[in-house]
N, C-alpha and C positions, 0 to 999 in steps of 0.2 A: 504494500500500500504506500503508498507518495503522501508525503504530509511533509507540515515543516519542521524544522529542529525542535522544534519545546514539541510538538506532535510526535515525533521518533522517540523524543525521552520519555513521554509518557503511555508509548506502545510496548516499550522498553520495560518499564516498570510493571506493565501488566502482563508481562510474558508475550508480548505480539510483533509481530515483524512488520517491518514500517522502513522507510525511507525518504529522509528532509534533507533535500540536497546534497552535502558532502557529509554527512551524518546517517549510518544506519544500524538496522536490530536484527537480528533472528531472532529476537526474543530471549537469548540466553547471554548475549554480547552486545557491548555497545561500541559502533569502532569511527574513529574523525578521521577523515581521508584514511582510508584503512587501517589504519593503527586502533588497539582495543584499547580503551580509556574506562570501560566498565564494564563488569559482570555480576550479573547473577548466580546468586550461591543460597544454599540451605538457610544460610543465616541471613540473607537479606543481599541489598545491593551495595557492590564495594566498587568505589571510584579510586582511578590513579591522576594522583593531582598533578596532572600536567599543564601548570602554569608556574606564571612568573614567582610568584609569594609561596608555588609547591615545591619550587626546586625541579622542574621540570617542561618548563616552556618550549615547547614547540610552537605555535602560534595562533596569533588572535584569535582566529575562529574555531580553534582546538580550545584556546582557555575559554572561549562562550560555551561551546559545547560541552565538558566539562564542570562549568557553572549552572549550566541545565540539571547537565546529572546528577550536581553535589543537591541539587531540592529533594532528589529521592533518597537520596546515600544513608548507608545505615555505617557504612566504614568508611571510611578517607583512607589512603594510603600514599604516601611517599614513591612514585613512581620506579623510581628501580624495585622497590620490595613488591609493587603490583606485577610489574613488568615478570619479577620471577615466581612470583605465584601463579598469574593468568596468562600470560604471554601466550601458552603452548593451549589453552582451554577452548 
């Protein structure tokens, strides 16, 4: 489904696959220009903060993206410990 970015993140959040421009979901992964930025897990949804203030900045509309995702986040992560937890998920 075609939606906007705040639309993918909250397709995202309900398990739904969705795609807002450079932003999309299977429903299990949330990935900014295909890099994964969040996932879904038993415990809730965990964000890799990739931005400026995360220590992980790639760009602008990867930190919007990301700021979408941190409204649902139940974890925040430090992008390399995401990166090596979810990277391969």
């Amino acid at each position: 489904m075609k939606t906007t970015p705040r639309g993918t993140v909250d397709a995202f959040a309900d398990g739904r696959r969705a795609i807002g421009g450079t932003l999309m979901t299977d429903g299990r992964s949330l990935w900014s220009y295909g890099m994964k930025i969040a996932q879904r897990t038993t415990e809730g949804i965990v964000v890799g903060d990739y931005t400026r203030t995360g220590g992980g900045f790639m760009s602008r509309t990867t930190s919007k993206h990301v700021a979408l995702a941190k409204q649902k986040a139940h974890t925040i992560m430090l992008p390399e410990l995401f990166t090596e937890l979810y990277a391969e998920r």
